[in-house]
C-alpha positions as CSV (number, residue, x, y, z in Angstrom):
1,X,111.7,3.0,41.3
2,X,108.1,1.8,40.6
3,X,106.6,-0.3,43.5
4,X,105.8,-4.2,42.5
5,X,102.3,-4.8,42.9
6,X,100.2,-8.4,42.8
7,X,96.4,-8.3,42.2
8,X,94.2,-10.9,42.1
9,X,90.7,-11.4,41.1
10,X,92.1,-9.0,38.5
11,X,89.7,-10.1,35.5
12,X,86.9,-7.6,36.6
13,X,85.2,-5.7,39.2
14,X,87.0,-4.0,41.5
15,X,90.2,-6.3,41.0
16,X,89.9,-4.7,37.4
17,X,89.3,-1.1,38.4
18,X,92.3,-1.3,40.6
19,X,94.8,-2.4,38.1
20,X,93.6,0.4,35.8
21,X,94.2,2.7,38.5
22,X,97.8,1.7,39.7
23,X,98.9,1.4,36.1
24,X,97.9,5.0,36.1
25,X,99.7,6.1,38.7
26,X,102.8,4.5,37.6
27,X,102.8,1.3,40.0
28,X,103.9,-1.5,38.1
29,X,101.2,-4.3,38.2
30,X,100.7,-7.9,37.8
31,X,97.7,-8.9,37.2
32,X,96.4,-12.4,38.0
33,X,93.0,-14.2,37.2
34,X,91.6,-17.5,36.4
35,X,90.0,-15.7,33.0
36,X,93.5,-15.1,30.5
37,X,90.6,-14.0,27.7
38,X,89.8,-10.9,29.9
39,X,93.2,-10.4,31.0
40,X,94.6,-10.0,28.2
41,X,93.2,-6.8,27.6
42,X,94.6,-5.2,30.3
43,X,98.1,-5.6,28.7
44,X,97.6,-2.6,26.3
45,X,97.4,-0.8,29.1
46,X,100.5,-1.8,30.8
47,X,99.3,-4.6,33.1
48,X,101.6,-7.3,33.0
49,X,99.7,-10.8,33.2
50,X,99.4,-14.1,35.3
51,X,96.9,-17.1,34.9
52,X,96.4,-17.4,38.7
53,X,93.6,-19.7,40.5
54,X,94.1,-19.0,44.0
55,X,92.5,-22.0,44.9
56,X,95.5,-24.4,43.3
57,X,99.0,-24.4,44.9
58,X,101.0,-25.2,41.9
59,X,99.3,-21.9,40.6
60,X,99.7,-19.7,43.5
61,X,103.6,-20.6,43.8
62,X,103.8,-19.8,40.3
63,X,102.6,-16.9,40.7
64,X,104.7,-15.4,42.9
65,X,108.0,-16.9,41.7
66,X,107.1,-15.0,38.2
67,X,106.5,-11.5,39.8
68,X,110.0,-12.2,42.2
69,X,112.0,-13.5,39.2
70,X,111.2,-10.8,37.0
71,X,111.0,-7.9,39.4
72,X,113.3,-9.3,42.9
73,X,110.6,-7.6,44.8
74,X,106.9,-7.6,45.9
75,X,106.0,-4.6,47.8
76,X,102.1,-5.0,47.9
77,X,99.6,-7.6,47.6
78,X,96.2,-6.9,46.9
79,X,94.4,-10.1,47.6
80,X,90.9,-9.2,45.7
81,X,89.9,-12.7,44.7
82,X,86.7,-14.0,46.1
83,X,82.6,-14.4,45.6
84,X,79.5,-15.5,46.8
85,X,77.1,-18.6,46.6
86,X,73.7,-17.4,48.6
87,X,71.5,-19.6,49.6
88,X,70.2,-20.8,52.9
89,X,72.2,-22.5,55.4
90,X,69.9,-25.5,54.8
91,X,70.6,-25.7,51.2
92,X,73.7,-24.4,49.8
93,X,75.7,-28.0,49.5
94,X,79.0,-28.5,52.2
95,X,80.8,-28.6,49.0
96,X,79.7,-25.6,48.0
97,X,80.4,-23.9,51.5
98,X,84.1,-25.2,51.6
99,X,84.6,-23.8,47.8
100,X,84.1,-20.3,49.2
101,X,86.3,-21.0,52.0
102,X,88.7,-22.4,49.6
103,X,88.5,-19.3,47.4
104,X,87.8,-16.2,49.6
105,X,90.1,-17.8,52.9
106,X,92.1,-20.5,52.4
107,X,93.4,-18.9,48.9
108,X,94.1,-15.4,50.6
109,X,95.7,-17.1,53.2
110,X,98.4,-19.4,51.0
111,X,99.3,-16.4,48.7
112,X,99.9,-14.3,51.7
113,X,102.4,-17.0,53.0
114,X,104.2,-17.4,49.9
115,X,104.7,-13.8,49.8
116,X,105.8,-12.5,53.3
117,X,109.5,-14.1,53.1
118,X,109.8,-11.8,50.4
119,X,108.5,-8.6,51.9
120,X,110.3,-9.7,55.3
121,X,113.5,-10.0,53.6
122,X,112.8,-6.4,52.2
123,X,111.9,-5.2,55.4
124,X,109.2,-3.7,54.0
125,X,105.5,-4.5,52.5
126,X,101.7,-3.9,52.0
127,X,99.1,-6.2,52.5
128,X,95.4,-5.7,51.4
129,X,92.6,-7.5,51.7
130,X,89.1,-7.2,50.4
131,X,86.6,-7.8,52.9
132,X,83.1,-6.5,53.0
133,X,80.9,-5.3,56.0
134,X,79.5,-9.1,55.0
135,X,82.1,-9.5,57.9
136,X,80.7,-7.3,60.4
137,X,76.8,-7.8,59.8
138,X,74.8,-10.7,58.7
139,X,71.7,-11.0,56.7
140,X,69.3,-14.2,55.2
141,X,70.8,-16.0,52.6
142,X,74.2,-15.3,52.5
143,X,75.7,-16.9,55.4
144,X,78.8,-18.9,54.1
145,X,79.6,-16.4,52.8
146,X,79.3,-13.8,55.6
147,X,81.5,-16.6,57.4
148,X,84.0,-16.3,54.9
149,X,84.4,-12.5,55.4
150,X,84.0,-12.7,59.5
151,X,87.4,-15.0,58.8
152,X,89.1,-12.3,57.0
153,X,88.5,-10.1,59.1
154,X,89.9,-11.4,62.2
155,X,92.6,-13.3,60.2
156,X,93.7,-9.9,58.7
157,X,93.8,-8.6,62.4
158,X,95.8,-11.2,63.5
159,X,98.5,-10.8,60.7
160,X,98.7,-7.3,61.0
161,X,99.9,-7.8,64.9
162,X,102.2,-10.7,63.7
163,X,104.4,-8.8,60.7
164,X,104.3,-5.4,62.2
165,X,107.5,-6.0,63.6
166,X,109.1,-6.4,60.0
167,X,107.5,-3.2,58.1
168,X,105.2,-5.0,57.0
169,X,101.6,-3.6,57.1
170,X,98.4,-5.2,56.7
171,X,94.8,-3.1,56.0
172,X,91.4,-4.1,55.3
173,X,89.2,-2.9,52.8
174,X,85.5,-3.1,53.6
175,X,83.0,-2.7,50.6
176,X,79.4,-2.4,51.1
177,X,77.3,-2.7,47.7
178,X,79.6,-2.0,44.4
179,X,78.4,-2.8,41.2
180,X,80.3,-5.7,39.7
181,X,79.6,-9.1,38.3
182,X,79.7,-10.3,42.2
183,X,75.3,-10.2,42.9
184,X,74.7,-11.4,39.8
185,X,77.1,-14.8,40.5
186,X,75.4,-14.3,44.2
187,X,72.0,-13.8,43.2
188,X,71.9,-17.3,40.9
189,X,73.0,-19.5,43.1
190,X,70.4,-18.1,45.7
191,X,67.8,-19.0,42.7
192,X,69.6,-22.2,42.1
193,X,69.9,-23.5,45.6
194,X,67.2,-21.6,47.6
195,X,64.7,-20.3,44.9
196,X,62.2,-23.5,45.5
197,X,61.0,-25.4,49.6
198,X,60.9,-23.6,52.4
199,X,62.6,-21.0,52.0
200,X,61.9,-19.4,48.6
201,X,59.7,-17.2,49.6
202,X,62.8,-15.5,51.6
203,X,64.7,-15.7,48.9
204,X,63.0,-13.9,46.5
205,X,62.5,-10.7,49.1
206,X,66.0,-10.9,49.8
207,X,66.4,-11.1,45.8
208,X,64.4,-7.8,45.1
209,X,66.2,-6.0,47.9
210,X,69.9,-6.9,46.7
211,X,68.0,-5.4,43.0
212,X,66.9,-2.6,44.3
213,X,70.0,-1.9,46.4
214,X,73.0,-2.4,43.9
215,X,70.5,-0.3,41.3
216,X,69.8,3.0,43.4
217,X,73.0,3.2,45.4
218,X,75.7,1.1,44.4
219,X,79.0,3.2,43.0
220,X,81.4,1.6,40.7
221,X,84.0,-0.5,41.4
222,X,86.4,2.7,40.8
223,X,85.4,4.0,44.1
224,X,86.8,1.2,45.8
225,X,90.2,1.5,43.9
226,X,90.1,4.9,45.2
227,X,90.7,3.6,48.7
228,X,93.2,1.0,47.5
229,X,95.1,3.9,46.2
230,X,94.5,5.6,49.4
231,X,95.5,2.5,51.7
232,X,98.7,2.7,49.4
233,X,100.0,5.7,49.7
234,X,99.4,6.6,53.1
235,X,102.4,6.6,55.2
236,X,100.2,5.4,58.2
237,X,97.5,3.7,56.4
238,X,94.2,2.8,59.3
239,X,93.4,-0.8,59.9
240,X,90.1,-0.7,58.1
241,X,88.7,1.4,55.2
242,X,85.3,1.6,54.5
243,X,83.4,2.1,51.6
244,X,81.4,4.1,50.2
245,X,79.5,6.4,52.6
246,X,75.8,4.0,53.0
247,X,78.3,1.1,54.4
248,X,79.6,3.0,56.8
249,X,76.0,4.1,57.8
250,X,74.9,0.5,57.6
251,X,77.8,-0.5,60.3
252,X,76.9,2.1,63.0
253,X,73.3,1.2,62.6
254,X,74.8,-2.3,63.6
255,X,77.0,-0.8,66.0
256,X,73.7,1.3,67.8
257,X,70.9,-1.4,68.1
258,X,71.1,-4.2,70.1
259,X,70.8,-7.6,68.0
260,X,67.6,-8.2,69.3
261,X,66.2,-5.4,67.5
262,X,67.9,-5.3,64.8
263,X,66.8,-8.7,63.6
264,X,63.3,-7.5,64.0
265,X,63.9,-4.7,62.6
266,X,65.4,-7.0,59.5
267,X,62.2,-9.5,60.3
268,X,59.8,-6.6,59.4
269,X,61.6,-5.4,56.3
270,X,61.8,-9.1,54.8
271,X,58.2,-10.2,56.0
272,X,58.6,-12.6,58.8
């Protein structure tokens, strides 16, 4: 029997590249994003759609009474949804600053508890959720939403120990720089909140490094599906998956310098 599988975030990126590669592998998929226009053309394919803003309740519960409905079953939720408004902690608006919370947390966190009756009533489930090593080292300009990924992180760890006990099993997926549509959303609202005052100078080094970066080294969003598939499969899937190979690089340099250094060391590279 084909397993039941929610995404969201599923309009592009690696929410996209991971539909296209469960439909493949003969998982059947729903498919939910706030963007129906790009959806859509994932139904040739096999996806099977849902207008889903993670952010709205009505939306969510929706959501998930369509995939049980239809199917009786969820056996893994992918919760993808989620980007980024850079900017300094001085400017980016509160309002702002909650809507990433709203989206990347809060939203994660309400579709998960609509879902895990289900999967506890199956006995069974998988949960994954797309972090970033945003939420195990900071840099300039991004900190809501490194804040929104440090939750994640220690939410996810805190489910997994909770739901254990009823097959259920939770795994993080940690990203370091993929090319998607996420640093260009990121990147203009650093411009737009940051790119004038006191801090523009900052912003525009930490713009030419997040250029330079997603240009020389950043795989595709397919080699993160990879790992979904991975997390998946595997009969004992690890905690955390990282990915690709310069994030995990990035993370034991974090892991081997004391802070101290490494925020000169971060001071140095960005000019003061």
């Amino acid at each position: 029997m084909s397993e039941i599988v929610l995404v969201t975030g599923a309009s592009s990126g690696i929410g996209r590249a991971a539909v296209e590669m469960l439909l493949k592998e003969g998982y059947t998929v729903y498919a939910g994003a706030r963007r129906m226009n790009k959806l859509r053309e994932l139904e040739p394919l096999g996806a099977k759609v849902l207008q889903l803003d993670v952010t709205d309740e009505l939306s969510l519960k929706n959501a998930v009474d369509t995939v049980f409905k239809a199917e009786g079953r969820i056996d893994m939720l992918i919760n993808n949804a989620g980007y980024g408004a850079h900017g300094a902690l001085e400017d980016v608006p509160m309002s702002e600053a909650r809507r990433q919370f709203d989206v990347n947390v809060f939203g994660l966190g309400r579709l998960t508890q609509l879902v895990l009756p289900i999967m506890r009533a199956q006995g069974s489930g998988r949960i994954i959720n797309i972090s970033s090593i945003a939420g195990k080292i900071s840099t300039p300009m991004g900190g809501w939403y490194h804040a929104t990924k440090y939750a994640v992180e220690s939410y996810s760890d805190t489910l997994r120990l909770e739901v254990g006990r009823f097959g259920i099993k939770v795994i993080l997926v940690e990203p370091g720089p993929i090319k998607t549509e996420w640093d260009s959303v990121a990147l203009a609202n650093l411009s737009r909140y940051s790119g004038s005052g006191p801090y523009a100078r900052l912003a525009d080094k930490m713009t030419g490094k997040f250029r330079a970066g997603y240009k020389k080294c950043a795989p595709g969003p397919d080699a993160v599906a990879a790992v979904i598939l991975k997390a998946l499969r595997s009969k004992w899937p690890a905690a955390r998956y990282v990915v690709p190979f310069n994030a995990k690089a990035i993370l034991f340099i974090k892991w081997l310098l004391p802070d101290r250094v490494l925020d000169a060391a971060l001071r140095l590279i960005l000019g003061g």
